[in-house]
TORKOLBA-31723 format. One record per atom (N, C-alpha, C): residue number from 1; x, y, z; residue in one letter; atom name. Coordinates in steps of 0.02 Angstrom, whole numbers, plus 50000, padded with zeros to 5 digits. Atoms other than C-alpha are relative to their C-alpha. Example, Ala and Ser with C-alpha at 12.3 -4.5 7.8 and 13.67 -1.06 7.14 Angstrom:
2
  seq      u      v      w  type  atom
    1  50045  49941  50000     a     N
    1  50615  49775  50390     a    CA
    1  50045  50060  50000     a     C
    2  49958  49941  49997     s     N
    2  50684  49947  50357     s    CA
    2  49961  50055  50037     s     C
//
This chain:
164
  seq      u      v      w  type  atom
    1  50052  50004  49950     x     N
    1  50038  50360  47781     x    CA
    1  50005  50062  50044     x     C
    2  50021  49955  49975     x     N
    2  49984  50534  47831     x    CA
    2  49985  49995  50085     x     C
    3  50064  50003  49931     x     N
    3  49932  50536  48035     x    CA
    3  49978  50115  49999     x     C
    4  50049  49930  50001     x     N
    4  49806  50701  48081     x    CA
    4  50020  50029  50055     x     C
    5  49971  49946  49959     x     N
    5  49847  50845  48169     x    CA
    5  49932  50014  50005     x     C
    6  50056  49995  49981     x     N
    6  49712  50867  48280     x    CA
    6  50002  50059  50055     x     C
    7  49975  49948  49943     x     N
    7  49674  51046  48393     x    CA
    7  49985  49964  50044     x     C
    8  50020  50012  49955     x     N
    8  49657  51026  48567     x    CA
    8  49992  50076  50048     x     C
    9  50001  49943  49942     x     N
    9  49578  51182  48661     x    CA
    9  50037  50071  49962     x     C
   10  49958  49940  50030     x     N
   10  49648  51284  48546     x    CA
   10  50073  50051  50023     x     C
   11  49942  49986  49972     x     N
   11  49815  51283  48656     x    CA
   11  50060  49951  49972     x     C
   12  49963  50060  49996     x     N
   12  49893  51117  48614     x    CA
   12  49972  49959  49942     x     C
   13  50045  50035  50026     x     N
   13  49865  51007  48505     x    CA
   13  50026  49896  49973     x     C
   14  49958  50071  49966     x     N
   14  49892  50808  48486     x    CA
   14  49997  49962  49915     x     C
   15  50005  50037  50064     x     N
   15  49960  50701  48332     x    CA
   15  49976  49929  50041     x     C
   16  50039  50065  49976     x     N
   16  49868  50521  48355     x    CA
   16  50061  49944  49962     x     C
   17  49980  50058  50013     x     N
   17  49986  50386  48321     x    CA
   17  49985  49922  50016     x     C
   18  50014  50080  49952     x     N
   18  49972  50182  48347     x    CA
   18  50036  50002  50050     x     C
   19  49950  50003  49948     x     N
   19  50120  50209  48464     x    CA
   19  49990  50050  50051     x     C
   20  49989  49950  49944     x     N
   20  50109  50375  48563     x    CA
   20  49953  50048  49975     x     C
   21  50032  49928  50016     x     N
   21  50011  50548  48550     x    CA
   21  50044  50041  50039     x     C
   22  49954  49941  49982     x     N
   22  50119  50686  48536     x    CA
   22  49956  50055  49996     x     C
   23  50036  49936  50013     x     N
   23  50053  50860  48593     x    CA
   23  50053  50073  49966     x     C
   24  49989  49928  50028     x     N
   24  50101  51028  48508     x    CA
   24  49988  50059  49999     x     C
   25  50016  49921  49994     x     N
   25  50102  51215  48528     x    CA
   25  49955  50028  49930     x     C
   26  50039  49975  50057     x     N
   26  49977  51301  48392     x    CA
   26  50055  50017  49946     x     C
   27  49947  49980  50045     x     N
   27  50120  51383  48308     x    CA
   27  50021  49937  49948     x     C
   28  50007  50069  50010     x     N
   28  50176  51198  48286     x    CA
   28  49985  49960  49945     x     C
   29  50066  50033  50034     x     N
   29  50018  51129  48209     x    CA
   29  50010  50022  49924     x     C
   30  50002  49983  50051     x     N
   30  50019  51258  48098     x    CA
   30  50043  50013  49923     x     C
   31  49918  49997  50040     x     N
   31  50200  51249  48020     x    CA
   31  49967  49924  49974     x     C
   32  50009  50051  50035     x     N
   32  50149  51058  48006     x    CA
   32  49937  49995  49962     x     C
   33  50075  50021  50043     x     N
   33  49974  51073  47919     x    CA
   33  50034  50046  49948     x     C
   34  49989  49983  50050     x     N
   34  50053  51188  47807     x    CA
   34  50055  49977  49928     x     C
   35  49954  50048  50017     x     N
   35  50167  51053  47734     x    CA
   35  49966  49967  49952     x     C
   36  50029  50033  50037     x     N
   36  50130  50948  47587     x    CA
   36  49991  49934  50046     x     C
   37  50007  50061  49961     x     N
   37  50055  50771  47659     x    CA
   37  50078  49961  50003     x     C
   38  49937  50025  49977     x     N
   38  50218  50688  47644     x    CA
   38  50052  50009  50035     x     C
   39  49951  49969  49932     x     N
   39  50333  50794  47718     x    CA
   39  49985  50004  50060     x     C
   40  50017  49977  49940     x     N
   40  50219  50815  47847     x    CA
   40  50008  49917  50034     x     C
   41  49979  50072  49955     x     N
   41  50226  50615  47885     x    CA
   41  50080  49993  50030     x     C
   42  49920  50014  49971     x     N
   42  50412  50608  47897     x    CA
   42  50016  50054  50079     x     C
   43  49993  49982  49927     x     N
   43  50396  50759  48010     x    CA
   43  49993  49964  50067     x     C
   44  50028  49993  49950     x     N
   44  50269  50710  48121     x    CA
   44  50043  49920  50045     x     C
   45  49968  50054  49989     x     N
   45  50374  50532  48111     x    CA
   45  50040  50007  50046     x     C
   46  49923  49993  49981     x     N
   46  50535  50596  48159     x    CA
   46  49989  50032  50102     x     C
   47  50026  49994  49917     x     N
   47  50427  50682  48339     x    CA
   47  49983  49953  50033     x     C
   48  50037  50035  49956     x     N
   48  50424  50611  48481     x    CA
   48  50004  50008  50077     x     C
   49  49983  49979  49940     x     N
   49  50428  50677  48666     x    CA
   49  49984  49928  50055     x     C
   50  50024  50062  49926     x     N
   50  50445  50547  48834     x    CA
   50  50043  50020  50061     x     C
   51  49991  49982  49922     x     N
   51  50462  50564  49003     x    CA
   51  49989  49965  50030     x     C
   52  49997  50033  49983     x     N
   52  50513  50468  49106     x    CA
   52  50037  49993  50084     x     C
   53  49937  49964  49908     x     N
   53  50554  50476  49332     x    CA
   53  49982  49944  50034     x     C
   54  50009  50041  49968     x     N
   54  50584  50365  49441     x    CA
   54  50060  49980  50032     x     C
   55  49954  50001  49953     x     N
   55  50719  50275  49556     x    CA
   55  50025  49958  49971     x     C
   56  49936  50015  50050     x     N
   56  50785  50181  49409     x    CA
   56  49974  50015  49953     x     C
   57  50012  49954  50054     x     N
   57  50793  50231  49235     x    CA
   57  49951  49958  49955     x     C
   58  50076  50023  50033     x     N
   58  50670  50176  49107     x    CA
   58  50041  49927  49985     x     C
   59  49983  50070  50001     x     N
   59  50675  50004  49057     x    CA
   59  50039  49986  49924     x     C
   60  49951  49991  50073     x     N
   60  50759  50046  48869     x    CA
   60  50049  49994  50038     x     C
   61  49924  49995  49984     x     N
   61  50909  50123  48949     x    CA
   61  50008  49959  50057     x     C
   62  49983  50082  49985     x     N
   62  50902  49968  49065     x    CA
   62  50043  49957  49957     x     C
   63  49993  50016  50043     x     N
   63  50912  49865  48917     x    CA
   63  50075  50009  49970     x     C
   64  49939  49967  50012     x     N
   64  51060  49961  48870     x    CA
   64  50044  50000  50046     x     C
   65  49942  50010  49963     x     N
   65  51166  49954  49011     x    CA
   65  50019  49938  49995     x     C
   66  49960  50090  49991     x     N
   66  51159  49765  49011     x    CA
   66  50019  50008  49964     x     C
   67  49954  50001  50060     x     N
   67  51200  49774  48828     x    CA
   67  50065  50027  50023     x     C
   68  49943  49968  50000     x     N
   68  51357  49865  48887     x    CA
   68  50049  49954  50032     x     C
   69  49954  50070  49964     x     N
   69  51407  49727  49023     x    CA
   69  49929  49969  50029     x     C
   70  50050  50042  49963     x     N
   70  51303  49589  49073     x    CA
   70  49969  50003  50086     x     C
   71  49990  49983  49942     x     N
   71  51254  49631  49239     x    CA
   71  49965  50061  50048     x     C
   72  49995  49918  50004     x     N
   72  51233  49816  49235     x    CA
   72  49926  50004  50032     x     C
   73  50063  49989  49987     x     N
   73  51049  49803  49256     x    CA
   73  49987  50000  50084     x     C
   74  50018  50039  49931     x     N
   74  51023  49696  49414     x    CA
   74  50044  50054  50060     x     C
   75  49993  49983  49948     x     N
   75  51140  49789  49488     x    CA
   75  49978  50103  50002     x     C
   76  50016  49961  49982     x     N
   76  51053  49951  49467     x    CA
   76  49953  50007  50011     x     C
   77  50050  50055  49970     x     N
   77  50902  49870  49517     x    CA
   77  50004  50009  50077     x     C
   78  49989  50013  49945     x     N
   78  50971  49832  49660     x    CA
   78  50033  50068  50066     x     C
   79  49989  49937  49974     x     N
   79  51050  49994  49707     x    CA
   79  49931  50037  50023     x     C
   80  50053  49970  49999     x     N
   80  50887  50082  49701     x    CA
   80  49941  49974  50056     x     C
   81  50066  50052  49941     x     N
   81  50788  49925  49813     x    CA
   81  50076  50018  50067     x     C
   82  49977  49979  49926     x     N
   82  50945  49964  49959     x    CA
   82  49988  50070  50006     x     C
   83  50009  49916  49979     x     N
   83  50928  50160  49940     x    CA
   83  49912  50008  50029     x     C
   84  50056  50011  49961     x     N
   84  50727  50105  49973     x    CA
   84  50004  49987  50058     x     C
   85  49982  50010  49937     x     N
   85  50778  50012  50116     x    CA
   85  50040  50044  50066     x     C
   86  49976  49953  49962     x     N
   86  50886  50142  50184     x    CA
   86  49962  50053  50009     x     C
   87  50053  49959  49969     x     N
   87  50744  50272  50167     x    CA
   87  49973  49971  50045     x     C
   88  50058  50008  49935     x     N
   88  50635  50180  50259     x    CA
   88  50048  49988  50064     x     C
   89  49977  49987  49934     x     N
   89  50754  50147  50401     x    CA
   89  50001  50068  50031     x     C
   90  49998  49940  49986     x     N
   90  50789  50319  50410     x    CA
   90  49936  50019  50033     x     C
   91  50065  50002  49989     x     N
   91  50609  50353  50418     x    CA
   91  49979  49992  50063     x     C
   92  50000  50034  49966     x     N
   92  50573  50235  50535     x    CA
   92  50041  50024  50077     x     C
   93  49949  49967  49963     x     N
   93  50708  50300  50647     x    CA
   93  49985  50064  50038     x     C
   94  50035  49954  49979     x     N
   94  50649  50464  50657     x    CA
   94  49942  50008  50023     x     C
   95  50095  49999  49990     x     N
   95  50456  50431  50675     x    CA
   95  50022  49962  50072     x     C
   96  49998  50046  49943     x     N
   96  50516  50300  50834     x    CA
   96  50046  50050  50064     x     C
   97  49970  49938  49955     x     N
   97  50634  50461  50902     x    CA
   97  49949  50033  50019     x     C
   98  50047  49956  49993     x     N
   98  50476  50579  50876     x    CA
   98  49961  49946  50066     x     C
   99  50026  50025  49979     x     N
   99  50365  50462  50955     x    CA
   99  50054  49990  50095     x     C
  100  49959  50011  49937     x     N
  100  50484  50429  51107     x    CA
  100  50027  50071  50042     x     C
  101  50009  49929  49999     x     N
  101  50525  50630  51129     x    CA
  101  49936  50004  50027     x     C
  102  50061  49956  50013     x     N
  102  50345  50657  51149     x    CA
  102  49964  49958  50065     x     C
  103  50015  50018  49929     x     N
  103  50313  50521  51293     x    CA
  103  50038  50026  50046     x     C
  104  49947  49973  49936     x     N
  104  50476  50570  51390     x    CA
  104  49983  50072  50011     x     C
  105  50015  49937  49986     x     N
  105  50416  50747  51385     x    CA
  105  49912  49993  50048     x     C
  106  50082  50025  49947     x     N
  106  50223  50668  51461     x    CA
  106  50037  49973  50053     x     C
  107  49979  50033  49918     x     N
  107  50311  50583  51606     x    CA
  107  50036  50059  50022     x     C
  108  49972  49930  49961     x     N
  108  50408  50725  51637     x    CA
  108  49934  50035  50014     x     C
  109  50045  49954  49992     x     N
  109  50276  50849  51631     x    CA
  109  49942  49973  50071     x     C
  110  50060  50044  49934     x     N
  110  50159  50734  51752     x    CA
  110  50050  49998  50052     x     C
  111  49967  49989  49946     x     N
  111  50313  50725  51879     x    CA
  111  50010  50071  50015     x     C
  112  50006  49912  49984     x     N
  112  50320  50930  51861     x    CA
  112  49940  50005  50029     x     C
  113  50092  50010  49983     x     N
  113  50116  50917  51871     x    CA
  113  50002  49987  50084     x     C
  114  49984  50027  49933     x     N
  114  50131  50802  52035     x    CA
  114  50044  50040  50032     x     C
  115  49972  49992  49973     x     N
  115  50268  50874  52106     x    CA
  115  49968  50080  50029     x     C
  116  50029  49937  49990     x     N
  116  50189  51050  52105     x    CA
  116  49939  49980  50051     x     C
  117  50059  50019  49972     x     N
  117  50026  50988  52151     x    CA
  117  49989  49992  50097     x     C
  118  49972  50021  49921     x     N
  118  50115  50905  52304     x    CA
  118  50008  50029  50053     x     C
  119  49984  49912  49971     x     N
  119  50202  51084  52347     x    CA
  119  49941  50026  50031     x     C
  120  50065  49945  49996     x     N
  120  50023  51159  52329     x    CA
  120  49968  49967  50091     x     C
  121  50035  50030  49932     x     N
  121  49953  51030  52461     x    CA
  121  50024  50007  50059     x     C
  122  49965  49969  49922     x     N
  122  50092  51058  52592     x    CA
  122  50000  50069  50012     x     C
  123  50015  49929  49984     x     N
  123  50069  51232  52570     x    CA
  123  49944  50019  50051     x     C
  124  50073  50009  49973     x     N
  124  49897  51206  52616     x    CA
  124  49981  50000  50067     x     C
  125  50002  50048  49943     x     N
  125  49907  51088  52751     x    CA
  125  50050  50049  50060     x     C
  126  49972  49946  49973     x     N
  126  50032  51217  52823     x    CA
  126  49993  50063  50011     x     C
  127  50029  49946  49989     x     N
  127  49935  51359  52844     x    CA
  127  50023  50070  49948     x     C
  128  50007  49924  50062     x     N
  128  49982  51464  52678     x    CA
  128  49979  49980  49950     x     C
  129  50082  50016  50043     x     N
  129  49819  51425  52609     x    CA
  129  50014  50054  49942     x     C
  130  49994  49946  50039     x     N
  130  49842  51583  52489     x    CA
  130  50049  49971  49932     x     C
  131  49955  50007  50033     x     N
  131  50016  51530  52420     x    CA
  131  49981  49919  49965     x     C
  132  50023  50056  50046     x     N
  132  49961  51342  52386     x    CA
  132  49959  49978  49969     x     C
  133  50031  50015  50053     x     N
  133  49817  51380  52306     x    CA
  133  50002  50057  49931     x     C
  134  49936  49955  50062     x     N
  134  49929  51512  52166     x    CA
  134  50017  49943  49973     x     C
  135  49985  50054  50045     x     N
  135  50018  51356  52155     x    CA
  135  49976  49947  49985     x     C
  136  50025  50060  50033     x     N
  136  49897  51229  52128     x    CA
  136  49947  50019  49945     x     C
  137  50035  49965  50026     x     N
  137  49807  51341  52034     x    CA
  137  50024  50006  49933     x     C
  138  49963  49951  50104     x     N
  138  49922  51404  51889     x    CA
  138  50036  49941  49990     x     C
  139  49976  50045  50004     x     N
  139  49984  51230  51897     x    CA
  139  49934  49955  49943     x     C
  140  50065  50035  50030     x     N
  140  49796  51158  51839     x    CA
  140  49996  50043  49922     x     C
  141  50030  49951  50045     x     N
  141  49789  51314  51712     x    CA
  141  50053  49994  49959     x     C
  142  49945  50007  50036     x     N
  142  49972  51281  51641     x    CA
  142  49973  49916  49955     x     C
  143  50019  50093  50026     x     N
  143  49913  51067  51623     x    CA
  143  49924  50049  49947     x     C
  144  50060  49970  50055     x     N
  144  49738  51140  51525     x    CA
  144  50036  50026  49944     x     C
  145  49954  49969  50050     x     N
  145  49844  51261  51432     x    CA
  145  49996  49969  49948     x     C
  146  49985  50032  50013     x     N
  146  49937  51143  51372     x    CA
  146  49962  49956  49945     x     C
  147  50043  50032  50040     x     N
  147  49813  51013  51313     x    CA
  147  49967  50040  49958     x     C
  148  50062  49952  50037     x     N
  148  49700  51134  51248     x    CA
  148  50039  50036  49924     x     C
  149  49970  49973  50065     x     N
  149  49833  51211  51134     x    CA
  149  50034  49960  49940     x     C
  150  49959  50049  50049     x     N
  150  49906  51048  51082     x    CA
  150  49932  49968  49957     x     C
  151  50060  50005  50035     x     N
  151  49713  51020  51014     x    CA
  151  50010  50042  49950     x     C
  152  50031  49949  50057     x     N
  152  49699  51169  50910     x    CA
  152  50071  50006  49960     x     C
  153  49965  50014  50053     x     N
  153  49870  51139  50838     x    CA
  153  50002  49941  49959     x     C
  154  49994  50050  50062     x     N
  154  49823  50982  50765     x    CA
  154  49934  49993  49966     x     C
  155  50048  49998  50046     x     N
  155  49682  51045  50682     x    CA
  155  50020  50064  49912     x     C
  156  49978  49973  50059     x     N
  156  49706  51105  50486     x    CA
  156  49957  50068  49990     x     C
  157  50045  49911  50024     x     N
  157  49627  51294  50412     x    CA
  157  49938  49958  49992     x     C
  158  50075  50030  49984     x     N
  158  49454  51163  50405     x    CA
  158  49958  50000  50054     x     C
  159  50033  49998  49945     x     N
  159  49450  51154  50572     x    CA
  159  49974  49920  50005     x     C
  160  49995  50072  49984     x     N
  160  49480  50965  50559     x    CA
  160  50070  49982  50007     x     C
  161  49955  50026  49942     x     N
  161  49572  50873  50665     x    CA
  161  50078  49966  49937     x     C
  162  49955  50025  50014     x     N
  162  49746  50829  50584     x    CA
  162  50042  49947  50034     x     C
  163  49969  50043  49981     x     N
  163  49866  50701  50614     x    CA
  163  50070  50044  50029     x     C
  164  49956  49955  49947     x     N
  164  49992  50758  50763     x    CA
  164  50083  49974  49972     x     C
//
């Protein structure tokens, strides 16, 4: 039982099996079409490429570890579902640091804000009108700044708004 060597794109090209389709380099193809039909079945038999990723191993060499000791499986199974769990804590961890960083730096900044502001007004109220409005001034233009720049860094090369 012959299967067909079929081009693809004239780069690659794919044997059709009931089980899998294997692809092939031209070179390949042409070593196997130049084969008598039989030899070329056992070849194309004997190919077979797989790939296989993930955070446990395929479910054959599963299979195979239990065969080795009863057991073997579940517990690499199970390895793989705590190393999940430990990402996501991790995760988790960090995103709840970020997030907490990023208010304690807003309450600060609003007691700098205020506190300046405050300065500016007793300046005021004290007759160095000049000096407290410098500092309530570059105080308003530092807070803008600010916002204004933390806008245009959370926008992507679209010129849409990204996630901060």
């Amino acid at each position: 039982m012959a299967k067909q060597v079929k081009e693809k794109n004239n780069a690659v090209a794919s044997v059709e099996n009931t089980d899998h389709e294997l692809e092939m380099t031209p070179e390949l193809v042409e070593a196997i079409n130049s084969l008598r039909p039989e030899q070329r079945s056992v070849i194309i038999q004997a190919m077979q490429r797989e790939s296989f990723s993930g955070p446990i191993p395929h479910p054959e060499l599963l299979q195979k570890y239990e065969e080795i000791q009863q057991g073997f499986a579940e517990r690499i199974v199970s390895m793989a579902e705590r190393q999940l769990d430990h990402r996501v804590k991790c995760e988790d961890t960090v995103v709840n640091g970020s997030v907490a960083e990023s208010k304690r730096g807003q309450y600060f900044g609003l007691i700098v804000a205020v506190l300046f502001l405050g300065a500016s007004l007793a300046l005021g109220l004290t007759g160095h009108d000049w000096l407290g409005g410098v500092l309530g001034g570059g105080t308003l233009v530092a807070l803008v700044t600010v916002f204004v720049q933390t806008k245009h860094q959370n926008k992507d090369s679209n010129g849409k708004e990204s996630e901060p």
